[in-house]
Wavefront OBJ file of the C-alpha trace (Angstrom):
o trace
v 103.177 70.159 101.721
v 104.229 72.582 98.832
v 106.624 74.469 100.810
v 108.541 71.652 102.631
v 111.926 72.041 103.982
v 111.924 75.465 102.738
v 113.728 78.364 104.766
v 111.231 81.841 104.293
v 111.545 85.540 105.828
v 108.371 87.727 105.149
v 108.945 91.318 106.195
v 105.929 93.200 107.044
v 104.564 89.365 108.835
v 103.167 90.766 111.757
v 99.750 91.494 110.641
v 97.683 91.947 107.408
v 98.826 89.648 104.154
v 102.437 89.319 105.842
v 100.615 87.359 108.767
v 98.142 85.903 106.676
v 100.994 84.593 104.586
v 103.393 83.339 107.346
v 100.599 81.329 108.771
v 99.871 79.537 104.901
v 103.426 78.632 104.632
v 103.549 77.188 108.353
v 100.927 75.063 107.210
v 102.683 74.320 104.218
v 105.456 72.695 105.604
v 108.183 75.418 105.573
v 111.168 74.199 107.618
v 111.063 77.657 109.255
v 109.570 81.274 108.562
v 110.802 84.075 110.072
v 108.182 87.303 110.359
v 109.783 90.441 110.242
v 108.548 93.300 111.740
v 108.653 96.552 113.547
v 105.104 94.929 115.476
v 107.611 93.382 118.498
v 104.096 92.128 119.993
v 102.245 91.778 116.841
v 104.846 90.083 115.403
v 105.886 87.663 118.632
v 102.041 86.527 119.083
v 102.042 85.375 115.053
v 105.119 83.370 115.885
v 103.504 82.154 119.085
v 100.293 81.059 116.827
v 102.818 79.428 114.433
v 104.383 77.172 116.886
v 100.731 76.073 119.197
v 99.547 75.104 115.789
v 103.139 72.593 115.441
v 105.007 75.391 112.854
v 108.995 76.319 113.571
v 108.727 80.100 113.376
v 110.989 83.063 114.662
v 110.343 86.819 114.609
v 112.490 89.397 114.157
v 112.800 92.808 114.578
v 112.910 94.553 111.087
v 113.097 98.078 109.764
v 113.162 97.939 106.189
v 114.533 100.993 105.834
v 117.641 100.745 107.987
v 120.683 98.350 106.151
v 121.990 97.344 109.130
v 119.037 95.439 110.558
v 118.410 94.310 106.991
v 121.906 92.620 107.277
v 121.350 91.452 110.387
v 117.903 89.484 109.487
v 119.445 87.821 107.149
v 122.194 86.673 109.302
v 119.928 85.503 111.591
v 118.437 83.485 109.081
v 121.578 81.935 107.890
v 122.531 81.072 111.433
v 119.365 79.750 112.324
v 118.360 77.671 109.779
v 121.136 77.242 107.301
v 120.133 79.541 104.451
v 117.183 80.916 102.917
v 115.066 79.743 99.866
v 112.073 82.323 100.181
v 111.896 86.242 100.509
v 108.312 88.063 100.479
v 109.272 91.746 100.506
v 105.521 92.281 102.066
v 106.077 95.441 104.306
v 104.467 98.628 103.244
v 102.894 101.844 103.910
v 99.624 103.388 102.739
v 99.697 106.704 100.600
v 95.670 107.342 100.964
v 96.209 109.218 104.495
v 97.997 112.365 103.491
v 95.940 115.432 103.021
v 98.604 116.838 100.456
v 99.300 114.307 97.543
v 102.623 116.208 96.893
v 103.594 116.094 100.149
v 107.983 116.123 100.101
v 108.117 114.589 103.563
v 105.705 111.674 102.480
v 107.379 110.954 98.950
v 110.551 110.192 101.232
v 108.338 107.742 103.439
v 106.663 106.054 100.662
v 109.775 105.814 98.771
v 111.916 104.332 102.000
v 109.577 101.856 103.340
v 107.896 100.764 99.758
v 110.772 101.042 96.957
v 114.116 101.250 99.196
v 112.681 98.191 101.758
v 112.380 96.127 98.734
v 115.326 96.805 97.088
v 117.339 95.906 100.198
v 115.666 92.901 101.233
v 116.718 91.601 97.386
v 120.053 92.848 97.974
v 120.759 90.787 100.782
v 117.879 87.965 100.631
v 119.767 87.122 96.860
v 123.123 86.918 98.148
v 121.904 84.330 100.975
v 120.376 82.371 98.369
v 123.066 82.648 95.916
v 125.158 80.749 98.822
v 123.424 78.037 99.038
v 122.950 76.751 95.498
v 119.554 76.175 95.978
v 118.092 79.008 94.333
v 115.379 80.325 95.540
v 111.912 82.691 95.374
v 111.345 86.521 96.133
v 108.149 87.959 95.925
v 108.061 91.489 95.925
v 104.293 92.906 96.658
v 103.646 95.458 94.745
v 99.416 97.238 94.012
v 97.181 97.530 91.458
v 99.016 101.073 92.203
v 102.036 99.898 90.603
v 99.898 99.652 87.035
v 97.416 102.278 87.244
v 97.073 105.676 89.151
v 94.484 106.614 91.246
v 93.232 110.242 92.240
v 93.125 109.735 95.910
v 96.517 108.945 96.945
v 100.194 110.233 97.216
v 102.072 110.376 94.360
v 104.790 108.835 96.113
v 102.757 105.307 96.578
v 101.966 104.933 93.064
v 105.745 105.097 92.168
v 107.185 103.470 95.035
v 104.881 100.570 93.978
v 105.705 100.831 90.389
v 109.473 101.273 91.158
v 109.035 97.236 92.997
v 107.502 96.576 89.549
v 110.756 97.157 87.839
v 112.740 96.280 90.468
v 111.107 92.959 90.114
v 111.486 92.294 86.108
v 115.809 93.752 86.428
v 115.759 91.102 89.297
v 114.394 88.329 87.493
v 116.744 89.140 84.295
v 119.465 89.388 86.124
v 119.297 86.229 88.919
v 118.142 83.679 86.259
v 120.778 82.126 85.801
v 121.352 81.602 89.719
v 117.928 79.727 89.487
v 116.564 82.671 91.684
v 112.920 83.586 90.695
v 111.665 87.536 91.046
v 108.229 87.955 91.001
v 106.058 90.427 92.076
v 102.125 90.309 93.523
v 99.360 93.185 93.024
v 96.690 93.296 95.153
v 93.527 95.612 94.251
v 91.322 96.585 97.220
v 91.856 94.446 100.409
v 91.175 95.486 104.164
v 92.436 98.296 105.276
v 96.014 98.874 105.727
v 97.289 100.540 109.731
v 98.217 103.630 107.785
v 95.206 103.986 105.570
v 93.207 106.766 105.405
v 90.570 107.452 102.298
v 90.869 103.571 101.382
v 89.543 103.030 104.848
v 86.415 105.433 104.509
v 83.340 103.411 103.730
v 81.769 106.124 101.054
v 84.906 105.664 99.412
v 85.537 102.189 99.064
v 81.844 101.356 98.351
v 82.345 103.705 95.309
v 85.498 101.989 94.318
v 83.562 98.516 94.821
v 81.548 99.523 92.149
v 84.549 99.109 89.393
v 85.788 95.837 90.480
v 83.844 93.363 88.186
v 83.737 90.876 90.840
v 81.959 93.345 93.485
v 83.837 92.909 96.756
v 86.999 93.145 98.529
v 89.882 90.768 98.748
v 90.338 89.254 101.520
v 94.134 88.731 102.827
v 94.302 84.957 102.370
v 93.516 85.306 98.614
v 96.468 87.277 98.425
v 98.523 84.754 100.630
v 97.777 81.747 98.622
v 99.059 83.656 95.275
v 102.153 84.414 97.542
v 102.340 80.438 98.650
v 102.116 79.491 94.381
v 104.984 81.846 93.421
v 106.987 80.644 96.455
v 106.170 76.735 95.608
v 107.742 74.696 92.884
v 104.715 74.907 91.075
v 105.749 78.008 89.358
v 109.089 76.861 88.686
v 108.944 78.338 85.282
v 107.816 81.459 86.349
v 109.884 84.884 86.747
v 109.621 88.829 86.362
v 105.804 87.981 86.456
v 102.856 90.231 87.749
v 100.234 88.190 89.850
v 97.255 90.628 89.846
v 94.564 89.823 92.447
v 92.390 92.780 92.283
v 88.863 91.051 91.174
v 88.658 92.208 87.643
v 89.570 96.002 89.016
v 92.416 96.272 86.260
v 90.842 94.426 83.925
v 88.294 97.261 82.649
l 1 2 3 4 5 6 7 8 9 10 11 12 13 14 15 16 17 18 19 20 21 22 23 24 25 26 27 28 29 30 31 32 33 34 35 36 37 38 39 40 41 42 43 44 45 46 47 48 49 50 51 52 53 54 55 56 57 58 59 60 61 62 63 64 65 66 67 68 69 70 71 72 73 74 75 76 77 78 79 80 81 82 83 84 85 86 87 88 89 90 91 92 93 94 95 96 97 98 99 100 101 102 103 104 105 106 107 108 109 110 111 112 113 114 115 116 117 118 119 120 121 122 123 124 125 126 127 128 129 130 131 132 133 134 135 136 137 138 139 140 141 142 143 144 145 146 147 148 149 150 151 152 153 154 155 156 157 158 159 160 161 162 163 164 165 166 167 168 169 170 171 172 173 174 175 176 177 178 179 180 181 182 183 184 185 186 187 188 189 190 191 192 193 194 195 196 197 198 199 200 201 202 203 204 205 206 207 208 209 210 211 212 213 214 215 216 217 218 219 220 221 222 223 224 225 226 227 228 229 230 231 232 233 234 235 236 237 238 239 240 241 242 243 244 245 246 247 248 249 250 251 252
């Protein structure tokens, strides 16, 4: 069990890598997980899952963006199970769908859900952890957008995903010394996202396949079991890293 006893909230944990994820650490022995989600239904049946396969799981209802339900998460969380030992800032938002890659309205989406969500699920995730004295381990996902730009997507997501880059490495530097690790994951091309577009068209992403030396897709448990090692002790030494599962994509 290489998450036992341990207390983790995973926003975005309705469906995709978030589910994928909160299922691994069920397994793993967390003492509880919490998914976090807009997905009321999604979200609920993932918990349900949790709990006929013998997990301790509770959802709640998340908008990354708003401060207030942020706070109110992580109160739960504190209430419910006496502190919290690991974050995985997991919710996100496609950029490939808009038509117009400078797009105002969409730089402010990208920006809120991607950058802003991430930064305030530190904010208040650290401060639980700092309470307890236990320490703790956030994992910020971030994309192989985060490192490299690509011609077929908003602006907005390659900076909002380079901005949880950096807003990993200042978090690592500066929580060190509360034995909080920041780390941050990058995925290269997985299934398709709910608000995908061009990374969803099949033309397109069997031209992409063709630059990824290891010539498929990820699949959403690869990414979940890089998410379970940063969250374990097993990386106890790690912090401000960049876990890149993209199958070589990055790599030429």
């Amino acid at each position: 069990m290489r998450l036992k006893d341990k207390v983790a909230l995973i926003s975005g944990g309705a469906s995709g890598m978030g589910a994928a994820t909160a299922r691994l650490f069920a397994r793993e022995g967390t003492k509880e997980v919490f998914v976090a989600d807009l997905l009321e239904k999604e979200g609920t049946g993932i918990v349900e899952e949790i709990r006929r396969d013998g997990g301790k799981a509770t959802f709640l209802p998340l908008d990354v963006t708003n401060e207030s339900q942020w706070k109110a998460a992580i109160d739960a969380v504190e209430a419910g199970a006496g502190g919290l030992d690991v974050l995985v800032n997991n919710a996100g938002i496609s950029g490939s769908a808009e038509q117009d890659l400078y797009d105002t309205a969409a730089w402010n989406r990208l920006m809120g859900v991607n950058a802003t969500g991430v930064f305030l699920g530190m904010k208040y995730g650290i401060a639980a952890m700092k309470k307890t004295g236990r320490g703790g381990s956030v994992i910020n996902l971030s994309s192989i957008s985060g490192i490299t730009g690509q011609g077929y997507i908003h602006v907005g997501y390659n900076a909002s995903k380079g901005a949880v880059r950096l807003i990993t490495k200042a978090g690592a530097a500066q929580h060190g010394k509360d034995r909080i690790r920041v780390n941050s994951v990058h995925p290269g091309l997985m299934p398709p996202m709910r608000t995908s577009g061009r990374t969803a068209d099949p033309e397109m992403r069997a031209k992409t396949l063709k630059g990824v030396p290891l010539g498929r897709a990820g699949e959403v448990d690869e990414v979940a079991y890089a998410i379970l090692f940063l969250a374990s002790d097993e990386s106890s030494y790690v912090t401000g890293a960049e876990l890149v599962v993209d199958g070589g994509w990055t790599a030429v």
